[in-house]
Backbone as XML, in Angstrom:
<?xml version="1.0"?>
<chain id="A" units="angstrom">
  <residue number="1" name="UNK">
    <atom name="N" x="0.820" y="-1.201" z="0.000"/>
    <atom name="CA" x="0.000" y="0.000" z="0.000"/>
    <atom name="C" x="0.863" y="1.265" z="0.000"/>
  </residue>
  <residue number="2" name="UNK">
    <atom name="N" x="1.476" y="1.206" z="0.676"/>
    <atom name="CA" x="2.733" y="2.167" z="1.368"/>
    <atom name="C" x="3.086" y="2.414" z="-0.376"/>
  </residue>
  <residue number="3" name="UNK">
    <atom name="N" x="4.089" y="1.680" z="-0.842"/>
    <atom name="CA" x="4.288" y="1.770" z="-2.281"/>
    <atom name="C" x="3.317" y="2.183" z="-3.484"/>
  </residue>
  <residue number="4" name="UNK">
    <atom name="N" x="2.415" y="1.743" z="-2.887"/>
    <atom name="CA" x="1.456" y="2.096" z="-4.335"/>
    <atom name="C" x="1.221" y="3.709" z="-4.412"/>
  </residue>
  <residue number="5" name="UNK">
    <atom name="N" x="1.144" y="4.064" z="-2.833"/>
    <atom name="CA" x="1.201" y="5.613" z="-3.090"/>
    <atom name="C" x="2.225" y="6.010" z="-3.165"/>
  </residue>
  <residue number="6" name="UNK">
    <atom name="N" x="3.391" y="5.669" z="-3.636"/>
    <atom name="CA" x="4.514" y="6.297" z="-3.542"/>
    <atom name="C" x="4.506" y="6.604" z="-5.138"/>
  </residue>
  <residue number="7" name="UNK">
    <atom name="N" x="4.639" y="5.381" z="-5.848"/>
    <atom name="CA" x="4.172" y="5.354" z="-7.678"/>
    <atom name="C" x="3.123" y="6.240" z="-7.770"/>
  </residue>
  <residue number="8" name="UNK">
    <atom name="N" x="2.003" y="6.404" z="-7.429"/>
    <atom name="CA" x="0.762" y="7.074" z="-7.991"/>
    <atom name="C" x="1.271" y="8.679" z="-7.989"/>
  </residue>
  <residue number="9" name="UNK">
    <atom name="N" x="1.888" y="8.907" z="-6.656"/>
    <atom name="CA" x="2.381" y="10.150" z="-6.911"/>
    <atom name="C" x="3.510" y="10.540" z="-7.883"/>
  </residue>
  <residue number="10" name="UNK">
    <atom name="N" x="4.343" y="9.529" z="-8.000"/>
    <atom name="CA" x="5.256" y="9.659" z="-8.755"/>
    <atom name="C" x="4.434" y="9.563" z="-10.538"/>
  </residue>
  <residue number="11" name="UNK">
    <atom name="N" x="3.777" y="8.827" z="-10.501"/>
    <atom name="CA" x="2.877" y="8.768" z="-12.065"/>
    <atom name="C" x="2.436" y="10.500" z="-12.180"/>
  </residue>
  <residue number="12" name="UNK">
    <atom name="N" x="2.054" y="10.956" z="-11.210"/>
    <atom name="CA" x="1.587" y="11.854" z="-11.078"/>
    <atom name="C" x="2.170" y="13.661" z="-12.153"/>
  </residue>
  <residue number="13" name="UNK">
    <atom name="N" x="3.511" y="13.268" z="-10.975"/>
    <atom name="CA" x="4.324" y="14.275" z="-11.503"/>
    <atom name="C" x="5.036" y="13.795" z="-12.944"/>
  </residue>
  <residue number="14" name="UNK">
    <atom name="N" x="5.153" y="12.621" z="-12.657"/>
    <atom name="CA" x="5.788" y="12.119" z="-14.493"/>
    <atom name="C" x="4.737" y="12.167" z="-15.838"/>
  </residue>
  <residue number="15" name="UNK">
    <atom name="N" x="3.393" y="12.597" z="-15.379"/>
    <atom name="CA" x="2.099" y="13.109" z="-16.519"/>
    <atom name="C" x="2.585" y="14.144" z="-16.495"/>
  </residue>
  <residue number="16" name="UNK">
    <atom name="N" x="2.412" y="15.301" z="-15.631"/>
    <atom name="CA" x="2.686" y="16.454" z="-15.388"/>
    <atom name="C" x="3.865" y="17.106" z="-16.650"/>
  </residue>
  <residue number="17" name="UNK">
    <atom name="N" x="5.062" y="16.311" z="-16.070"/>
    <atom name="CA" x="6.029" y="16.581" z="-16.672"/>
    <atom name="C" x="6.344" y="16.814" z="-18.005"/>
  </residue>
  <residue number="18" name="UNK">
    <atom name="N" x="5.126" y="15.235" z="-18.740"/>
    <atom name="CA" x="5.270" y="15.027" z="-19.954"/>
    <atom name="C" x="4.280" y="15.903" z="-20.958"/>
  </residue>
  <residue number="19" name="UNK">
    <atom name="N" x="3.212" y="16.451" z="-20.201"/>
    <atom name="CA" x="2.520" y="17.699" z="-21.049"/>
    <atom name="C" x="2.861" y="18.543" z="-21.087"/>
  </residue>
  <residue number="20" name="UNK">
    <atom name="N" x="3.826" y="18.413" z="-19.820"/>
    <atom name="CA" x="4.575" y="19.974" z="-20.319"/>
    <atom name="C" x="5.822" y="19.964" z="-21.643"/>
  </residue>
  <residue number="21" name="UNK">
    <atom name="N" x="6.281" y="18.931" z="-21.883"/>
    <atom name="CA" x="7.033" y="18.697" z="-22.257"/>
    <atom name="C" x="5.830" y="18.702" z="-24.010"/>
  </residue>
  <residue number="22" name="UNK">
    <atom name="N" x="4.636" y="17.960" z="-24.131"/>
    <atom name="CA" x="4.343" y="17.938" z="-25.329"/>
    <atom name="C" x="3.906" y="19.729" z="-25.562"/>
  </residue>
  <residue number="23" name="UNK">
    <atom name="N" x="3.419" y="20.111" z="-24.451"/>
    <atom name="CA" x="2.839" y="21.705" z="-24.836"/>
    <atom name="C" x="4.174" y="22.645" z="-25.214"/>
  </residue>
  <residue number="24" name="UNK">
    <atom name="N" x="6.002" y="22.726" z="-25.190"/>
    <atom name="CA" x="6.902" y="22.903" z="-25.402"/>
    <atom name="C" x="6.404" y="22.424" z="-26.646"/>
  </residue>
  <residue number="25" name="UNK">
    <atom name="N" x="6.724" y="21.357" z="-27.598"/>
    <atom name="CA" x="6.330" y="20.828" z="-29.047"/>
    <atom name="C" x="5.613" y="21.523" z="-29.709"/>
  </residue>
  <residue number="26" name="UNK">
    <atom name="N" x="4.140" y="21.400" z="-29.026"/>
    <atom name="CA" x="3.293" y="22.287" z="-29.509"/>
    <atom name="C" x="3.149" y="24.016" z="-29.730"/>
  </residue>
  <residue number="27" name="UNK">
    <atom name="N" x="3.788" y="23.758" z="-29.389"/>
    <atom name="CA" x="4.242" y="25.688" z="-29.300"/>
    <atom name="C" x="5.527" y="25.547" z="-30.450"/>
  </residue>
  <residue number="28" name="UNK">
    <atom name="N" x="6.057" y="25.147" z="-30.952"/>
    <atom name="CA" x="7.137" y="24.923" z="-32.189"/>
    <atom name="C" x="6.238" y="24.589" z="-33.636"/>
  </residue>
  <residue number="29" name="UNK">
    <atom name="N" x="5.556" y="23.692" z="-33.268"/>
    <atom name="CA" x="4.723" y="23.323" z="-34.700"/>
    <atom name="C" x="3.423" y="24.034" z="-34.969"/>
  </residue>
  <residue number="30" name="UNK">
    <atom name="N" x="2.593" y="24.970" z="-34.341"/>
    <atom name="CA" x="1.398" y="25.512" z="-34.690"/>
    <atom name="C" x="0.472" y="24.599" z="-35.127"/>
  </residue>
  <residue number="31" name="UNK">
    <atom name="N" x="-0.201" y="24.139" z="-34.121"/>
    <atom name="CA" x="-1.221" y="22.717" z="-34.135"/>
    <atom name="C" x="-2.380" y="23.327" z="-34.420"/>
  </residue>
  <residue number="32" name="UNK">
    <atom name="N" x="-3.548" y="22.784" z="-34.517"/>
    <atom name="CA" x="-4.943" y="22.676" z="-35.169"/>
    <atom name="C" x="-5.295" y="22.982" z="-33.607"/>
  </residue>
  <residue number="33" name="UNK">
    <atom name="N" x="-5.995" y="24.448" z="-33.202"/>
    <atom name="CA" x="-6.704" y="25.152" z="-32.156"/>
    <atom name="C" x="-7.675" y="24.261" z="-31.585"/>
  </residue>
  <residue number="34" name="UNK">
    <atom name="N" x="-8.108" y="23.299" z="-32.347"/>
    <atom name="CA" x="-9.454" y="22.794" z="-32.434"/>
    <atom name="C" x="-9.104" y="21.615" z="-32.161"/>
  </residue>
  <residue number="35" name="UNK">
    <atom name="N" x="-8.587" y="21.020" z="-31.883"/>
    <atom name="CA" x="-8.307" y="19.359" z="-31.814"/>
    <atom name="C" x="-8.295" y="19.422" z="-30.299"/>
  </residue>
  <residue number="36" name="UNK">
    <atom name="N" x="-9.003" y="18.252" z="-29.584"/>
    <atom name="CA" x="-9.423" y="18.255" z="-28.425"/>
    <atom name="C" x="-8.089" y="17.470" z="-27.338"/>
  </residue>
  <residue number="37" name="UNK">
    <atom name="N" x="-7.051" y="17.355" z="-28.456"/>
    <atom name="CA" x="-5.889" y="16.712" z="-27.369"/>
    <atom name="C" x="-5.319" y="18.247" z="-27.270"/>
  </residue>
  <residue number="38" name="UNK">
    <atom name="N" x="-4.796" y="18.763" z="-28.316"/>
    <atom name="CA" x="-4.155" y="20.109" z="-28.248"/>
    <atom name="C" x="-4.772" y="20.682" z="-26.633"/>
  </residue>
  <residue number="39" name="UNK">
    <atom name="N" x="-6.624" y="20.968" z="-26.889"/>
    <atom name="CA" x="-6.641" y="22.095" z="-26.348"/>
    <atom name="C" x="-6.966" y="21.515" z="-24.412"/>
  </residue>
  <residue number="40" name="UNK">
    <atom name="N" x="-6.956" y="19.938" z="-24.542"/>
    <atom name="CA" x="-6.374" y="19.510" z="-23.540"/>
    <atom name="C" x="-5.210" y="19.291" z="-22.367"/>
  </residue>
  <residue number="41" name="UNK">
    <atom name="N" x="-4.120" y="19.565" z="-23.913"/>
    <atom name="CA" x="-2.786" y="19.942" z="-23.245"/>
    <atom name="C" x="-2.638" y="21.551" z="-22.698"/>
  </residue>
  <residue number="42" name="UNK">
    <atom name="N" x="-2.783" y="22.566" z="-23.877"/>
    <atom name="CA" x="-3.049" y="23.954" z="-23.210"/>
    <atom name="C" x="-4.093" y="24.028" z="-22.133"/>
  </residue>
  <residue number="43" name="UNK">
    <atom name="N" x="-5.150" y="23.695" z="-22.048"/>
    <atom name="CA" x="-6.290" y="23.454" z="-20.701"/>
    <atom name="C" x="-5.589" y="23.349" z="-19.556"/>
  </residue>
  <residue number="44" name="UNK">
    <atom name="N" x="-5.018" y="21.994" z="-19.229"/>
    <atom name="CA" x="-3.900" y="22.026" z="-18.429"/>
    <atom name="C" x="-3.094" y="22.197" z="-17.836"/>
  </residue>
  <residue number="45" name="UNK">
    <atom name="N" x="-1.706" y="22.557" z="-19.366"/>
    <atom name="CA" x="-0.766" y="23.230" z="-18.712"/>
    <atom name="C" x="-0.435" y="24.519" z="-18.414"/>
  </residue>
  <residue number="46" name="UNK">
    <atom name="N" x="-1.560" y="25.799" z="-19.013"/>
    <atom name="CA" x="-1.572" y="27.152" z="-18.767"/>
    <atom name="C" x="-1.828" y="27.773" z="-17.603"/>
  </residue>
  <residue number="47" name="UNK">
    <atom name="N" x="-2.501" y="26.663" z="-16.873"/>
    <atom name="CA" x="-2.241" y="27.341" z="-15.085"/>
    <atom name="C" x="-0.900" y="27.139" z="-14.603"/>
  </residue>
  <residue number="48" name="UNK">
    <atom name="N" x="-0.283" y="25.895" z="-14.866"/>
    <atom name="CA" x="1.099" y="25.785" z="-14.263"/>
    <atom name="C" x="2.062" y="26.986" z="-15.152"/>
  </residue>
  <residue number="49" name="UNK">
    <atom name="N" x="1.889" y="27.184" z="-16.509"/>
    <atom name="CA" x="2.892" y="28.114" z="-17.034"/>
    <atom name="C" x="2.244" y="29.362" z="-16.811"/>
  </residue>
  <residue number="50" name="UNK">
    <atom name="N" x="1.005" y="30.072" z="-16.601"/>
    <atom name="CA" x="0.851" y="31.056" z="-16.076"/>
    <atom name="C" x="1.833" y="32.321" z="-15.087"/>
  </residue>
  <residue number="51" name="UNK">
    <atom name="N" x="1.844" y="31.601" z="-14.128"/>
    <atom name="CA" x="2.409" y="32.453" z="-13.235"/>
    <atom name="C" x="3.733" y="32.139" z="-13.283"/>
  </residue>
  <residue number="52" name="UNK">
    <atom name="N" x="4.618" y="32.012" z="-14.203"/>
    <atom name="CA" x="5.690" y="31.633" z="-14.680"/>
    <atom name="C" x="5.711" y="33.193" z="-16.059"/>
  </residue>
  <residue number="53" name="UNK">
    <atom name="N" x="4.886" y="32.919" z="-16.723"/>
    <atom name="CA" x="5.055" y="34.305" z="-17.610"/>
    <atom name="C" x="4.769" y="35.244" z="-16.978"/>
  </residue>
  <residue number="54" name="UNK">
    <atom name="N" x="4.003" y="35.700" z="-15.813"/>
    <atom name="CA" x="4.125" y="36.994" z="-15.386"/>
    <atom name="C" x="5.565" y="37.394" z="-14.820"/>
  </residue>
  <residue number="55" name="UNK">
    <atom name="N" x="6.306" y="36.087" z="-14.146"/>
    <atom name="CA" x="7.401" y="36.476" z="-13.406"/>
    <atom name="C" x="8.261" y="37.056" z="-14.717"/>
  </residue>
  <residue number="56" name="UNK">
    <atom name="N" x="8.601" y="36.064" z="-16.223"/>
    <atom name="CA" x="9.709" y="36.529" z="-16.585"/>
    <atom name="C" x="8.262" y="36.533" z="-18.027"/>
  </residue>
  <residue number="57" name="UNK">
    <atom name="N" x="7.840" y="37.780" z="-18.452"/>
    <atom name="CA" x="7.126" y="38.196" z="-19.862"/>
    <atom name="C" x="7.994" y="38.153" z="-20.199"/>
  </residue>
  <residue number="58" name="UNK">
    <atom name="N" x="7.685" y="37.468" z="-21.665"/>
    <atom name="CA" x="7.955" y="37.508" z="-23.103"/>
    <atom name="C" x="8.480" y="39.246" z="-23.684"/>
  </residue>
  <residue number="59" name="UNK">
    <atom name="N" x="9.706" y="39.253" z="-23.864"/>
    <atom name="CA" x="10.423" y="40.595" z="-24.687"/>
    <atom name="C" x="10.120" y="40.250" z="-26.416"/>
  </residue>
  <residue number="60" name="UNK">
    <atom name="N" x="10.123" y="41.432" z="-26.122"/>
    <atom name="CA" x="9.992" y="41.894" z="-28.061"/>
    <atom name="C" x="11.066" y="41.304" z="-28.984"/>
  </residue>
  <residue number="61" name="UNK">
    <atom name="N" x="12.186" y="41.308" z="-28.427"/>
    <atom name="CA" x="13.446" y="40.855" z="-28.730"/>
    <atom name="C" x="14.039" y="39.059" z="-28.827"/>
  </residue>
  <residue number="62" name="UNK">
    <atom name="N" x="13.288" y="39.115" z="-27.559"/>
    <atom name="CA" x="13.627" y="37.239" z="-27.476"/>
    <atom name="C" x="12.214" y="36.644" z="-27.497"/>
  </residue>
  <residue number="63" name="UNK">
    <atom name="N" x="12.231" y="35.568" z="-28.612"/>
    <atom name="CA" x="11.059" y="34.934" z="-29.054"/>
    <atom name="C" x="10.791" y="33.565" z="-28.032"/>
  </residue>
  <residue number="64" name="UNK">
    <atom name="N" x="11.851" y="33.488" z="-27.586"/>
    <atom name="CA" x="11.633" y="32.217" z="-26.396"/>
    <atom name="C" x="11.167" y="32.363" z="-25.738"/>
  </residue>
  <residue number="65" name="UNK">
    <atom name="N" x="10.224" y="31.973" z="-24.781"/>
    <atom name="CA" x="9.434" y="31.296" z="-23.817"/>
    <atom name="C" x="10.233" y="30.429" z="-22.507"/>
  </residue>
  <residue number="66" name="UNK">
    <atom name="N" x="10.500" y="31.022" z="-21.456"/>
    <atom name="CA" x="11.368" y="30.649" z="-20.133"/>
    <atom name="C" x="10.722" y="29.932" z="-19.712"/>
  </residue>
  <residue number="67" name="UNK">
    <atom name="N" x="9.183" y="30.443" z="-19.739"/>
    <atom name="CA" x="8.132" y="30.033" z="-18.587"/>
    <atom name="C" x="8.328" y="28.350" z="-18.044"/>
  </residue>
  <residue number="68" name="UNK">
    <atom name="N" x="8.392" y="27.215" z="-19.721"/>
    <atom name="CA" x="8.525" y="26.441" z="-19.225"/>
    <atom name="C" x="9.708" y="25.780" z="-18.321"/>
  </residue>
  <residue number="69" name="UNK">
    <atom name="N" x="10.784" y="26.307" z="-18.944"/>
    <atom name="CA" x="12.182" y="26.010" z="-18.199"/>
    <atom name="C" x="11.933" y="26.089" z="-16.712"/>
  </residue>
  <residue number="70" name="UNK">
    <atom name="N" x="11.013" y="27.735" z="-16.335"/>
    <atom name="CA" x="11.185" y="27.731" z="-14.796"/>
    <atom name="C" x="9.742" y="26.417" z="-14.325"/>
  </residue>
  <residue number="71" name="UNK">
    <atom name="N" x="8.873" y="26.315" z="-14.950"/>
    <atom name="CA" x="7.884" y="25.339" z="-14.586"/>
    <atom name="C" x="8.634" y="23.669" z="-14.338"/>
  </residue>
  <residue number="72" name="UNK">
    <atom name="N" x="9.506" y="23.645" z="-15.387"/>
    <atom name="CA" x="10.354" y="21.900" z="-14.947"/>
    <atom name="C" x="10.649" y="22.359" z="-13.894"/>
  </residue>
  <residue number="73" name="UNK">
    <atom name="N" x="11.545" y="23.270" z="-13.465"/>
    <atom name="CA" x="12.335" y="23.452" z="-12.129"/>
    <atom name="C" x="11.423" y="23.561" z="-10.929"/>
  </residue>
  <residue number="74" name="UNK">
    <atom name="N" x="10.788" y="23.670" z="-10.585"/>
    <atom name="CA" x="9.786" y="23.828" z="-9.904"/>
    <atom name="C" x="9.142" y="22.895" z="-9.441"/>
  </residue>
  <residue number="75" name="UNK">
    <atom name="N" x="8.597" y="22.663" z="-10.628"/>
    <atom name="CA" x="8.087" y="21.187" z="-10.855"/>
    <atom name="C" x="8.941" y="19.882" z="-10.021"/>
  </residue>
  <residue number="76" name="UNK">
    <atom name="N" x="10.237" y="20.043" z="-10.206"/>
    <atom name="CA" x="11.602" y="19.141" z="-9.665"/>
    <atom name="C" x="11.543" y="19.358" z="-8.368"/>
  </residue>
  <residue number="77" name="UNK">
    <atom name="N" x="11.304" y="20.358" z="-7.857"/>
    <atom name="CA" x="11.452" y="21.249" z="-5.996"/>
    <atom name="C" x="10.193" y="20.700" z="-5.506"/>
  </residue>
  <residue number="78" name="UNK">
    <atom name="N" x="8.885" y="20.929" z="-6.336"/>
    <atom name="CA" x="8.009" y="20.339" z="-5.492"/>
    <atom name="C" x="7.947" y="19.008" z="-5.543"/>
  </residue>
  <residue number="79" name="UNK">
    <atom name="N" x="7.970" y="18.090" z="-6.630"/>
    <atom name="CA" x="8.445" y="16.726" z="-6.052"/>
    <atom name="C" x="9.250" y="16.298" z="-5.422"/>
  </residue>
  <residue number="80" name="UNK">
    <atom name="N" x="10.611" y="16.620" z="-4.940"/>
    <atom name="CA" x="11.378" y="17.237" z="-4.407"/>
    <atom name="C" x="10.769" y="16.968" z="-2.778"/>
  </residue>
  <residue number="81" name="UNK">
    <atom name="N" x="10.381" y="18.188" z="-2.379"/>
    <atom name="CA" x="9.594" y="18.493" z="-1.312"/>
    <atom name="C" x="8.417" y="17.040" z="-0.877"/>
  </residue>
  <residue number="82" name="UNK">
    <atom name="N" x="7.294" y="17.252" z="-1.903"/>
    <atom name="CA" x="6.313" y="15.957" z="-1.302"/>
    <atom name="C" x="6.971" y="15.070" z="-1.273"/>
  </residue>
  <residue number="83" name="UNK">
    <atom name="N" x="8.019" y="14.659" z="-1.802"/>
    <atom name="CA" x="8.377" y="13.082" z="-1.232"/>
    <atom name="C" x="9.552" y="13.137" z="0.443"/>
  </residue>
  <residue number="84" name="UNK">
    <atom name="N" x="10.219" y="14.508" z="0.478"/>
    <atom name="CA" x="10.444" y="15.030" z="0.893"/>
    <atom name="C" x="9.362" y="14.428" z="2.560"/>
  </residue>
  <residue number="85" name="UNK">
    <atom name="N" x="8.488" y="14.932" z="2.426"/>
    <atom name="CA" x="7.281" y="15.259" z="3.446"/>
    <atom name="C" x="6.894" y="13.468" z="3.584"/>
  </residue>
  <residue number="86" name="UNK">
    <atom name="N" x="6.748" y="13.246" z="2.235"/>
    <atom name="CA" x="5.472" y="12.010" z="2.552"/>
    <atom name="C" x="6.276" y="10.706" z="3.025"/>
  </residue>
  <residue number="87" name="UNK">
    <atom name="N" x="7.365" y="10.648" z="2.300"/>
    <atom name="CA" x="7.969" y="8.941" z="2.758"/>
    <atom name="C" x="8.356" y="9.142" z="4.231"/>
  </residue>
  <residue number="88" name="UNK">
    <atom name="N" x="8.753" y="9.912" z="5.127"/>
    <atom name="CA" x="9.113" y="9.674" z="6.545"/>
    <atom name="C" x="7.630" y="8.998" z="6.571"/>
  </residue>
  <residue number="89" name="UNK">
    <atom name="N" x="6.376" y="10.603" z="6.653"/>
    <atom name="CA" x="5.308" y="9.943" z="7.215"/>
    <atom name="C" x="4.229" y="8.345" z="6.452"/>
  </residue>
  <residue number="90" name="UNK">
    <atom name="N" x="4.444" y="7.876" z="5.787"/>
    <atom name="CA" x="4.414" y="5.929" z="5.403"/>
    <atom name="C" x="5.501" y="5.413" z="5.797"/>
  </residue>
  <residue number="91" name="UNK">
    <atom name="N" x="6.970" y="5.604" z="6.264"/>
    <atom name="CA" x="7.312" y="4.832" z="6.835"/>
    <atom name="C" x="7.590" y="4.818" z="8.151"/>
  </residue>
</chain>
């Protein structure tokens, strides 16, 4: 039992990870607005990259997008942290 929540959380953040990782893609190729995986992945991942573009907006100058870079990192600290927290308390 102990284990199974240890994976589920870990499945958890490794979904996480990987939409962020396809919404990065998707932002390179200009996908179909309308396709219900697309606007599943943006659905998603625009709260986590949200408050990531207010910290560092997009310049006129540089066409890149940080937001996600600082969202992995983060992302890494708070898993990081909950396992951090949770495995003392299951074991």
């Amino acid at each position: 039992m102990r284990y199974a929540v240890i994976q589920l959380v870990d499945l958890i953040f490794t979904i996480i990870y990987w939409l962020l990782v396809a919404r990065v893609f998707l932002s390179w190729i200009n996908p179909d607005p309308y396709n219900s995986l697309v606007r599943f992945i943006y659905r998603f991942t625009e709260p986590i990259l949200a408050p990531f573009r207010r910290l560092v907006p997009p310049s006129p100058g540089m066409p890149i997008d940080f937001s996600p870079i600082l969202a992995f990192f983060a992302l890494w600290i708070v898993k990081r942290l909950v396992f951090a927290i949770m495995i003392p308390l299951l074991f």
